[in-house]
DSSP file (Angstrom, degrees, kcal/mol; ACC not computed):
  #  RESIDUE AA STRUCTURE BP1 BP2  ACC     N-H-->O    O-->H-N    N-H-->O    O-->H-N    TCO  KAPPA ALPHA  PHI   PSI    X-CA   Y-CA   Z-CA
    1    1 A X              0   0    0      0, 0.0    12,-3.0     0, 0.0    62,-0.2   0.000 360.0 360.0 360.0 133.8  -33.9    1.2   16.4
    2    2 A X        +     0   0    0     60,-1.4     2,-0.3    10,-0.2    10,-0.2   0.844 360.0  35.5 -93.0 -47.0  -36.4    2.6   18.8
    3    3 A X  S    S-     0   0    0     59,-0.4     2,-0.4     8,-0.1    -1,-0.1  -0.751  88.5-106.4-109.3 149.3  -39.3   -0.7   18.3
    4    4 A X        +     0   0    0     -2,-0.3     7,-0.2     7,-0.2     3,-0.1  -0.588  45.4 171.2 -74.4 125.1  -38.6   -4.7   17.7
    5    5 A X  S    S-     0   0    0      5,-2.9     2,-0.2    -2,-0.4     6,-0.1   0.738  74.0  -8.5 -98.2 -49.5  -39.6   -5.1   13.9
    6    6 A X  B  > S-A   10   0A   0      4,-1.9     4,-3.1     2,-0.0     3,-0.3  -0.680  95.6-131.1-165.8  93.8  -38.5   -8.5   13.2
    7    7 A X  T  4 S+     0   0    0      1,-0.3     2,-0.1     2,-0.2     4,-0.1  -0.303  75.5  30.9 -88.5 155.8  -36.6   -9.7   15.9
    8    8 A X  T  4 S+     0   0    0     -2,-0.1     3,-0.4     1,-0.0    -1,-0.3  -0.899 129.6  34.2 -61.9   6.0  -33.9  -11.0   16.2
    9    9 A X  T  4 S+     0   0    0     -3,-0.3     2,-0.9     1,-0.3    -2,-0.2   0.968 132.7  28.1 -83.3 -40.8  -32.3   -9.6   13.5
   10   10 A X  B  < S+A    6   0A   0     -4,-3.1    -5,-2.9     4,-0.0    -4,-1.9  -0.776  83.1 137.7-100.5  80.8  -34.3   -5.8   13.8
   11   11 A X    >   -     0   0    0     -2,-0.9     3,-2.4    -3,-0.4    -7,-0.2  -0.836  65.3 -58.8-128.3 174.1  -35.0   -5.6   17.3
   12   12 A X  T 3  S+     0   0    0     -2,-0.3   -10,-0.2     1,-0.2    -9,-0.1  -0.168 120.9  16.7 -57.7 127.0  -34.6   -2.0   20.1
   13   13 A X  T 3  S+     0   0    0    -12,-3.0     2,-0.3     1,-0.3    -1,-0.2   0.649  76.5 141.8  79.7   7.1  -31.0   -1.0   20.0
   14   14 A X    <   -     0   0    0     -3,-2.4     2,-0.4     1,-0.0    -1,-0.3  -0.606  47.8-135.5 -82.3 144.3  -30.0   -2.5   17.4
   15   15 A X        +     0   0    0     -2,-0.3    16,-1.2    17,-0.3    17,-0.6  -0.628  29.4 170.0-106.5 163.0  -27.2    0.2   15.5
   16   16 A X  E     -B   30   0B   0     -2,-0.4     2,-0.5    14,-0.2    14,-0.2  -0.965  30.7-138.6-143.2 151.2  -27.6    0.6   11.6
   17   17 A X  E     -B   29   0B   0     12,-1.7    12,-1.7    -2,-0.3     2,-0.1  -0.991  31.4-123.7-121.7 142.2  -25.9    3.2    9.2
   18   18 A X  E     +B   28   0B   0     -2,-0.5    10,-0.2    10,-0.2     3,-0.1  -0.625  31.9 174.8 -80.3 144.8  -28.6    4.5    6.5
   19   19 A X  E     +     0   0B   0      8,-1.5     2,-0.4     1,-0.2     9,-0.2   0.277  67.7  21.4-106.5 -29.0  -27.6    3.9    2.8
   20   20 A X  E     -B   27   0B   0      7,-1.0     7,-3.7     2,-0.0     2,-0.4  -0.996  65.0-156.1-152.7 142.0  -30.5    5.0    1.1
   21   21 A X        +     0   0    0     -2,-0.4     2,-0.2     5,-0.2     5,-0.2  -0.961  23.9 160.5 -85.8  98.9  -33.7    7.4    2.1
   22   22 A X        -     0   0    0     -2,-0.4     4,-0.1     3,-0.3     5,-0.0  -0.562  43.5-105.2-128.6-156.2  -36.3    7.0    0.5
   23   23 A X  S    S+     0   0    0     -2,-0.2     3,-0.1     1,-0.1    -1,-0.1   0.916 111.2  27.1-103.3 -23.9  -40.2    8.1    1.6
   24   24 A X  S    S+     0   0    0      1,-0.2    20,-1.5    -3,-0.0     2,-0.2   0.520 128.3  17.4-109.3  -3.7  -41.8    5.3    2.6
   25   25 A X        -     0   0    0     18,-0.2    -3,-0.3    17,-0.0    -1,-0.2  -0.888  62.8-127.1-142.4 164.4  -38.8    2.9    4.0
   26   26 A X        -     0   0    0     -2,-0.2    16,-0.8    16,-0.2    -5,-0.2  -0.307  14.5-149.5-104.9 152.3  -35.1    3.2    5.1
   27   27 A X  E     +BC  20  41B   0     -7,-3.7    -8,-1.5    14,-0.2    -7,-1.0  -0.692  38.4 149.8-129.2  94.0  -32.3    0.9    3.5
   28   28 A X  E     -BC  18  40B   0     12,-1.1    12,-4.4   -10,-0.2     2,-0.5  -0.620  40.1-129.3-116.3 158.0  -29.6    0.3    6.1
   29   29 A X  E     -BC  17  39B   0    -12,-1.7   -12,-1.7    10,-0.3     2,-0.9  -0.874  30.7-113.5-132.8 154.5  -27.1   -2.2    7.2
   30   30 A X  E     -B   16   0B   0      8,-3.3     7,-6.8    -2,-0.5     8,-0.5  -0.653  31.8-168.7 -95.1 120.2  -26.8   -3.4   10.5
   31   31 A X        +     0   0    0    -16,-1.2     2,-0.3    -2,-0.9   -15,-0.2   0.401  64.7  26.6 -97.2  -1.8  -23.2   -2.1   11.8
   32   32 A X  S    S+     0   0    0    -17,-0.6     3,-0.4     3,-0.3   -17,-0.3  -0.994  92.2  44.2-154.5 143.8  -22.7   -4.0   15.0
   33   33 A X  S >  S-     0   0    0     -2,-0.3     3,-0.7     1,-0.2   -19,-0.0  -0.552  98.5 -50.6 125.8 159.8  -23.8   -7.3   16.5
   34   34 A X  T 3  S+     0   0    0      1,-0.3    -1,-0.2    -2,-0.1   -25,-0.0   0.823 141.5  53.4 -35.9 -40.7  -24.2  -11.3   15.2
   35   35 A X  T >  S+     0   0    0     -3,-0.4     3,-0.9   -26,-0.1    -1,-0.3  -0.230  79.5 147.8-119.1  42.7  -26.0   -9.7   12.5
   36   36 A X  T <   +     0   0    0     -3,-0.7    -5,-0.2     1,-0.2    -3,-0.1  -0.499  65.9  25.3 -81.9 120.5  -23.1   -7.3   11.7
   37   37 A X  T 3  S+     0   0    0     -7,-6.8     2,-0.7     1,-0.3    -1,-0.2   0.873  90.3 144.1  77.4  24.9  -23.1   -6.4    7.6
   38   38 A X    <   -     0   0    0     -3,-0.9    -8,-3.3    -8,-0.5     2,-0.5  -0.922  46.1-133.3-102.5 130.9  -26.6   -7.1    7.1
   39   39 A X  E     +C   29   0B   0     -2,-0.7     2,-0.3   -10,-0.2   -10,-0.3  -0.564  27.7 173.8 -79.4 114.6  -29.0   -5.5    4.9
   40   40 A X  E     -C   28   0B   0    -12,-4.4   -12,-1.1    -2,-0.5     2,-0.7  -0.820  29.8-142.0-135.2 166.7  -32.2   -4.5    5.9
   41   41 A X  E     -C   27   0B   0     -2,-0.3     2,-1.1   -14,-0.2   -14,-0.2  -0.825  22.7-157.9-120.8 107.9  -35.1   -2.7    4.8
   42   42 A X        -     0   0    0    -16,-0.8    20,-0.4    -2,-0.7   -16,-0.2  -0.294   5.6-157.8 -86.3  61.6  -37.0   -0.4    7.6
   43   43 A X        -     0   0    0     -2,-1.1   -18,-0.2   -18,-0.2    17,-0.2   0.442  24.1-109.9 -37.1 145.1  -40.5    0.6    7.1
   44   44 A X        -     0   0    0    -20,-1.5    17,-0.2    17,-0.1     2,-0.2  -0.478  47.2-171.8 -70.0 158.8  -42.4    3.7    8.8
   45   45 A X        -     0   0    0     15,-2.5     2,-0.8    16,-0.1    15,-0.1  -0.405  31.0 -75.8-129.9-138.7  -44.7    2.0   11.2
   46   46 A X        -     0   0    0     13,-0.2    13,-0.3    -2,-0.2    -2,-0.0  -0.661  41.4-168.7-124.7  89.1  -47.5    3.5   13.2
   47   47 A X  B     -D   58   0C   0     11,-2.4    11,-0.9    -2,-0.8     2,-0.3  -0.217   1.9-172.6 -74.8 143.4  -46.5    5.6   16.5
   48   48 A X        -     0   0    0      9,-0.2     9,-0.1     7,-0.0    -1,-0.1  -0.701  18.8-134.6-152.1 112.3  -49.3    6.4   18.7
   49   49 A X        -     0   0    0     -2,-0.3     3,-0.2     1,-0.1     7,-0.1  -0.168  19.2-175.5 -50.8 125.3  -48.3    8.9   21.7
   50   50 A X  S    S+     0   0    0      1,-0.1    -1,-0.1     5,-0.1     5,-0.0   0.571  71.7  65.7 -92.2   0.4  -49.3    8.3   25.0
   51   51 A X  S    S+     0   0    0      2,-0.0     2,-0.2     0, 0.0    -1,-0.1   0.108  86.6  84.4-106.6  17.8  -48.2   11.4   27.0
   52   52 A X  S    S-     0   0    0      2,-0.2     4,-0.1    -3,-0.2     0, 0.0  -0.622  84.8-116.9-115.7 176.1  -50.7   14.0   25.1
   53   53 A X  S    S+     0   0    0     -2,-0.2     2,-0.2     2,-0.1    -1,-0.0   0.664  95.9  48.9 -97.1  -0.1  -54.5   14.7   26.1
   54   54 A X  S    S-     0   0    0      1,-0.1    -2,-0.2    -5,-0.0     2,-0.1  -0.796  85.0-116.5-130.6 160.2  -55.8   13.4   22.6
   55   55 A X        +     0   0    0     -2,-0.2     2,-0.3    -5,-0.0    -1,-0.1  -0.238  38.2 163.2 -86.2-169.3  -55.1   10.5   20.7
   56   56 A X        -     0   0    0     -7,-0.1     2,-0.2    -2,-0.1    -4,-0.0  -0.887  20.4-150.0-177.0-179.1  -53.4   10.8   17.2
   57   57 A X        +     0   0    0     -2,-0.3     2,-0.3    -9,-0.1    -9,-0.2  -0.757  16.2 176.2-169.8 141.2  -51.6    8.2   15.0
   58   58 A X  B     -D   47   0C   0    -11,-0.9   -11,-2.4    -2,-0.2     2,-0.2  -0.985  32.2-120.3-154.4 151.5  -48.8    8.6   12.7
   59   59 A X        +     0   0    0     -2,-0.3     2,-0.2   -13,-0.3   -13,-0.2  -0.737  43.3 175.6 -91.7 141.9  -46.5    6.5   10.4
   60   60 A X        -     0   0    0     -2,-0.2   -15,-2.5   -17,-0.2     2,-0.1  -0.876  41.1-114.8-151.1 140.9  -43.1    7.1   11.5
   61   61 A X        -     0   0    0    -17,-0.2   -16,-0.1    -2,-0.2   -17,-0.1  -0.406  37.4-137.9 -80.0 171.4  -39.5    5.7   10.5
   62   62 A X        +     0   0    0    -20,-0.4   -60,-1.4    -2,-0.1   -59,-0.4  -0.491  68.4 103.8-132.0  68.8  -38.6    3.9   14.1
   63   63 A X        -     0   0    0    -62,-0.2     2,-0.3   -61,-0.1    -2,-0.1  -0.850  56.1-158.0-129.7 165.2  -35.2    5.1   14.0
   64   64 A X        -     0   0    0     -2,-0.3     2,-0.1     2,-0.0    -2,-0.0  -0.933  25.3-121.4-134.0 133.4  -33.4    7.8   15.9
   65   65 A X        -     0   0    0     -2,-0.3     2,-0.4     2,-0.0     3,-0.0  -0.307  30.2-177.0 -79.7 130.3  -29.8    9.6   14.4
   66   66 A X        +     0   0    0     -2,-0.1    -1,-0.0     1,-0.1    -2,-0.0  -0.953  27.9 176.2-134.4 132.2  -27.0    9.4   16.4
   67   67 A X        +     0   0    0     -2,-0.4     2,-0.3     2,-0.0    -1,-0.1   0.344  69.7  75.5-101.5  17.1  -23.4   10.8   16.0
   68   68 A X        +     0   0    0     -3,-0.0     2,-0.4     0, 0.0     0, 0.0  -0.870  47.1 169.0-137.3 123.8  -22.4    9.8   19.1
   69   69 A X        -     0   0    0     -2,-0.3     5,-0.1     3,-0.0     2,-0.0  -0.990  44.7-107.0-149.1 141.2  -21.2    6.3   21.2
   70   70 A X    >   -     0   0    0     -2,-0.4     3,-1.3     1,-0.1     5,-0.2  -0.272  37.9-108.6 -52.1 147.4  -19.7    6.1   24.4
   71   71 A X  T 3> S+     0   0    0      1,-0.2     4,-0.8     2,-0.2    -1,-0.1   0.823 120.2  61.0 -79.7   0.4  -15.7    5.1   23.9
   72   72 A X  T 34 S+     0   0    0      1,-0.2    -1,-0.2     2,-0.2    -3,-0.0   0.795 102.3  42.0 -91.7  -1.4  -17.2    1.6   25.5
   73   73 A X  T <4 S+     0   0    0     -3,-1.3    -1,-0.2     1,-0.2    -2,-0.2  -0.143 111.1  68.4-106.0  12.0  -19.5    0.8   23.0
   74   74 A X  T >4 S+     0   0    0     -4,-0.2     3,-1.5    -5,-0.1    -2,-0.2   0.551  74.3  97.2-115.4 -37.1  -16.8    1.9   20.8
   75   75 A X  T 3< S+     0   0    0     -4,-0.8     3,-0.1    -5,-0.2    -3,-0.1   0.141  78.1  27.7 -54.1 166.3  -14.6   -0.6   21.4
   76   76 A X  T 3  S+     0   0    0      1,-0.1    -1,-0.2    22,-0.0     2,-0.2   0.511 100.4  93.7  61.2 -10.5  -14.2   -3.5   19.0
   77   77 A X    <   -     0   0    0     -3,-1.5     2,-0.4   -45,-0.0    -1,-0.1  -0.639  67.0-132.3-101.3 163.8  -15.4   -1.7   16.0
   78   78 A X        -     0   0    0     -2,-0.2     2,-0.3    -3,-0.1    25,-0.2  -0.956  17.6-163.7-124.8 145.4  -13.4    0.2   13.2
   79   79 A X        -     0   0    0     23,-1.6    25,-0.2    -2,-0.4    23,-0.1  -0.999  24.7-147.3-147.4 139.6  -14.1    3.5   11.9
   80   80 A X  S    S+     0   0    0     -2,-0.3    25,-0.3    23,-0.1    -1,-0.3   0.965  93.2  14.5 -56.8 -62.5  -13.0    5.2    9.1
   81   81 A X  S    S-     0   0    0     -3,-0.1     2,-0.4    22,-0.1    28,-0.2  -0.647  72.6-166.7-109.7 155.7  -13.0    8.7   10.8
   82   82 A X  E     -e  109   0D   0     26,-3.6    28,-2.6    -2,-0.2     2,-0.3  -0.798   8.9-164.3-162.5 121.9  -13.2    9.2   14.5
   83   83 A X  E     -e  110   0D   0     -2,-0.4     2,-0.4    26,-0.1    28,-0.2  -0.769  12.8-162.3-102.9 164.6  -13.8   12.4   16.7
   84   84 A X  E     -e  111   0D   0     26,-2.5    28,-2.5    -2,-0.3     2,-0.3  -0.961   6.4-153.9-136.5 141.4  -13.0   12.3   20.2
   85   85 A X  E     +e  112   0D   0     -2,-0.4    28,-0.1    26,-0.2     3,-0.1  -0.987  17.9 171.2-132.1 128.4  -14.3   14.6   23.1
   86   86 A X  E     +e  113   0D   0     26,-2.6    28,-0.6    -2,-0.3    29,-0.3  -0.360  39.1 122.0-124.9  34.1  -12.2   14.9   25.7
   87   87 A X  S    S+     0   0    0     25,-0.3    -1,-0.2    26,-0.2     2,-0.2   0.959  85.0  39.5 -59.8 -38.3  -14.4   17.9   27.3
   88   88 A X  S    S-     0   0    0     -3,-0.1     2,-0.2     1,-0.1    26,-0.1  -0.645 108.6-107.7-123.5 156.7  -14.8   15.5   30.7
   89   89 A X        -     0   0    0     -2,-0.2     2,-0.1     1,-0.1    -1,-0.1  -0.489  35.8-102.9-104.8 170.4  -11.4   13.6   31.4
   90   90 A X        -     0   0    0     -2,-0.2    28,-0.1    28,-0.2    -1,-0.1  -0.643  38.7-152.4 -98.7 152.8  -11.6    9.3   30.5
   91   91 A X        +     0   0    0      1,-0.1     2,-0.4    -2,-0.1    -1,-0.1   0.022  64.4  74.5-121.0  28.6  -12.0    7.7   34.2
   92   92 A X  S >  S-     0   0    0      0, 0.0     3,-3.7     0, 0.0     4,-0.2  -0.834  86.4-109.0-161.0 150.6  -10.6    4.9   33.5
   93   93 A X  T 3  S+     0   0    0     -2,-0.4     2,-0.2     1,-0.2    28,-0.1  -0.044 113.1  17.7 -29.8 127.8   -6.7    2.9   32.7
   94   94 A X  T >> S+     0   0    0     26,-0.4     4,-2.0     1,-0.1     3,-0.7  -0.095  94.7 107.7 126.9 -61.8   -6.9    2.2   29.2
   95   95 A X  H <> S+     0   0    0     -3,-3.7     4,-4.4     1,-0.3    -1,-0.1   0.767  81.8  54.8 -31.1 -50.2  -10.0    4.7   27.7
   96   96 A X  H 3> S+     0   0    0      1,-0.2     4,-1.7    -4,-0.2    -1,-0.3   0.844 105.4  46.9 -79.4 -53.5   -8.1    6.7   26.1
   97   97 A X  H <4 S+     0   0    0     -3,-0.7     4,-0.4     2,-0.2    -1,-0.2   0.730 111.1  57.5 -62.3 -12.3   -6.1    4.0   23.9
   98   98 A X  H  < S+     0   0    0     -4,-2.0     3,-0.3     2,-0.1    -2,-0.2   0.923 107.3  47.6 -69.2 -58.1   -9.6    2.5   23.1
   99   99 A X  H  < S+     0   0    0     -4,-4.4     3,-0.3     1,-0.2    -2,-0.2   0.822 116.8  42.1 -37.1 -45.0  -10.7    5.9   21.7
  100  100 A X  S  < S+     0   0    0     -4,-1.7     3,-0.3     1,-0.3    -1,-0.2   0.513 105.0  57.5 -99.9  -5.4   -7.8    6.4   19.7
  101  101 A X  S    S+     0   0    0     -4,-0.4    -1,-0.3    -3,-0.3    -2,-0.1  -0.272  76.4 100.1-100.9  56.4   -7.1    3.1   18.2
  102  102 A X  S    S+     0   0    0     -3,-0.3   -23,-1.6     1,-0.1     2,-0.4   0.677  85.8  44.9-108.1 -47.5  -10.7    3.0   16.5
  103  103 A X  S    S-     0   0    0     -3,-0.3   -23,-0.1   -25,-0.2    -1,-0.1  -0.735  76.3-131.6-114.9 167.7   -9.2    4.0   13.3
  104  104 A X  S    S+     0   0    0     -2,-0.4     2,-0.5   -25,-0.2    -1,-0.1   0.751  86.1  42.6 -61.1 -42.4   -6.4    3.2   11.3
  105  105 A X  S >> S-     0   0    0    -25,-0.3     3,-3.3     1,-0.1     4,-0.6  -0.891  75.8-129.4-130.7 132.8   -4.5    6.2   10.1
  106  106 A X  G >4 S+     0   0    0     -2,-0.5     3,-0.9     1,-0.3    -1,-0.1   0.815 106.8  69.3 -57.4 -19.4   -3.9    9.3   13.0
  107  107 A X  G 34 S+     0   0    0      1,-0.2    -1,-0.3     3,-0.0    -3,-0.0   0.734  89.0  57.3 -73.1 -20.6   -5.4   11.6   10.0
  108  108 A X  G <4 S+     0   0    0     -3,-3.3   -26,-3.6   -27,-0.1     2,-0.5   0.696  93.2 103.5 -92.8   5.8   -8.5   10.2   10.5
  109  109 A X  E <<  +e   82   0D   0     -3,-0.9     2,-0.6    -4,-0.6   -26,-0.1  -0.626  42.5 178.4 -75.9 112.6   -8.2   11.4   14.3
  110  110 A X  E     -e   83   0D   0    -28,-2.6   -26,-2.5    -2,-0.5     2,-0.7  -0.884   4.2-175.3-108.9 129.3   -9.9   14.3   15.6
  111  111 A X  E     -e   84   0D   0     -2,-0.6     2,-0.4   -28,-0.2   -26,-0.2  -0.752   8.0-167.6-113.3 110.7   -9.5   15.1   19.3
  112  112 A X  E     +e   85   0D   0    -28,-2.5   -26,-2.6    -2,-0.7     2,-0.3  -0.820  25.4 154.0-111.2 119.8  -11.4   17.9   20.9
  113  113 A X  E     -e   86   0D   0     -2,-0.4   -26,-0.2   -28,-0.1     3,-0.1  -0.986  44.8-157.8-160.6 152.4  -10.0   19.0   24.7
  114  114 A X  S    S+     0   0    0    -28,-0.6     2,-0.3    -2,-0.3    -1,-0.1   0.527  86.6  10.8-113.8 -20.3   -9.9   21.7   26.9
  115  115 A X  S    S-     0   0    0    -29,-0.3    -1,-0.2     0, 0.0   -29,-0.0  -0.994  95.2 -81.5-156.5 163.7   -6.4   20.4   29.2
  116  116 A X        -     0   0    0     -2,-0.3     2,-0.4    -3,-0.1    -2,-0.0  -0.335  42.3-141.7 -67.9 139.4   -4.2   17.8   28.5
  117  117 A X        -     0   0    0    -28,-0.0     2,-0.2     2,-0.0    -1,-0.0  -0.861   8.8-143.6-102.1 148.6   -4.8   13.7   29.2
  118  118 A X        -     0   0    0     -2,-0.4     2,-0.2   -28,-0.1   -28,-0.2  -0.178   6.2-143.8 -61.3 167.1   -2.8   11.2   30.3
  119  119 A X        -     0   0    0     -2,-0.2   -26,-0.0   -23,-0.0    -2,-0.0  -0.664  15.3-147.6 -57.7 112.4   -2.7    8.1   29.7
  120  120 A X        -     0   0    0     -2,-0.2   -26,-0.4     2,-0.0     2,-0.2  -0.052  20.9-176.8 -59.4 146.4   -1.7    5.5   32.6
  121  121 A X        -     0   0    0    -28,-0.1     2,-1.5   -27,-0.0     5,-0.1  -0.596  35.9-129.5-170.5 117.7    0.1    2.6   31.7
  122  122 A X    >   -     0   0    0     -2,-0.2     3,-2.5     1,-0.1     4,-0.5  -0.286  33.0-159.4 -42.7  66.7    1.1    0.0   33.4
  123  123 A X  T 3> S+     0   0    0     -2,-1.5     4,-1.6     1,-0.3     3,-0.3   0.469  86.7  63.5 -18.4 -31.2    5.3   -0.2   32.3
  124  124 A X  T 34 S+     0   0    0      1,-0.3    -1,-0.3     2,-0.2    -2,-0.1   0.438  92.5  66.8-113.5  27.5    6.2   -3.2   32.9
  125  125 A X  T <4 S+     0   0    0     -3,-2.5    -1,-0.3     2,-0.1    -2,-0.2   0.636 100.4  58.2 -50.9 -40.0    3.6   -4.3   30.2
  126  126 A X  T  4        0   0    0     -4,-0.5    -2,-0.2    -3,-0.3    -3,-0.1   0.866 360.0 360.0 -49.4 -56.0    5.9   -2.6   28.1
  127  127 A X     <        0   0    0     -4,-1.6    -1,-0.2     0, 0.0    -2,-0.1   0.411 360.0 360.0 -45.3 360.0    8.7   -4.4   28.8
């Protein structure tokens, strides 16, 4: 969500996955949050730019797609499928089992990496 709609439940930053498109509002469920598994209905609303030399006004969804979450904002959630990019190395203990335990089954892992990572682990955790 880019604007607060109906706060608290629809407010900026809140994450949704679309279920239905339609032309005049979005049907989505709220994926993360108190309000986690909630249905909501997202109307276009009325954007009006401020960084151009004329005014304008246009109805707009107030959403932006993303395919993409940091592996800390990743944590605590489950996901059916889960890609990992390992272009930049994780800088911290720990990242790297947060990334890869997201899903259930190792088939639903994809890992994309240019040299091998580590993963630190304290041993005598193991123990």
């Amino acid at each position: 969500m880019l604007r607060n709609i109906n706060q608290p439940l629809l407010c900026n930053g809140t994450r949704l996955a679309v279920t239905k498109l339609m032309n005049k509002v979005i049907e989505a469920t709220i994926i993360k949050g108190k309000y986690k598994g909630e249905d909501v209905l997202i109307p276009r609303i009325p954007m009006i730019p401020t960084d151009l030399p004329f005014d304008f006004k246009r109805l707009q969804f107030p959403v932006r797609l993303a395919f993409a979450m940091t592996i800390n904002k990743s944590q605590g959630q489950s996901l059916e499928v889960c890609g990992i990019n390992l272009e930049f190395p994780c800088f911290a203990h720990g990242q790297l089992y947060v990334a890869c335990s997201r899903v259930g089954k190792p088939s639903s892992l994809f890992m994309h990496h240019k040299t091998k990572q580590k993963n630190i682990v304290y041993e005598k955790a193991l123990n």
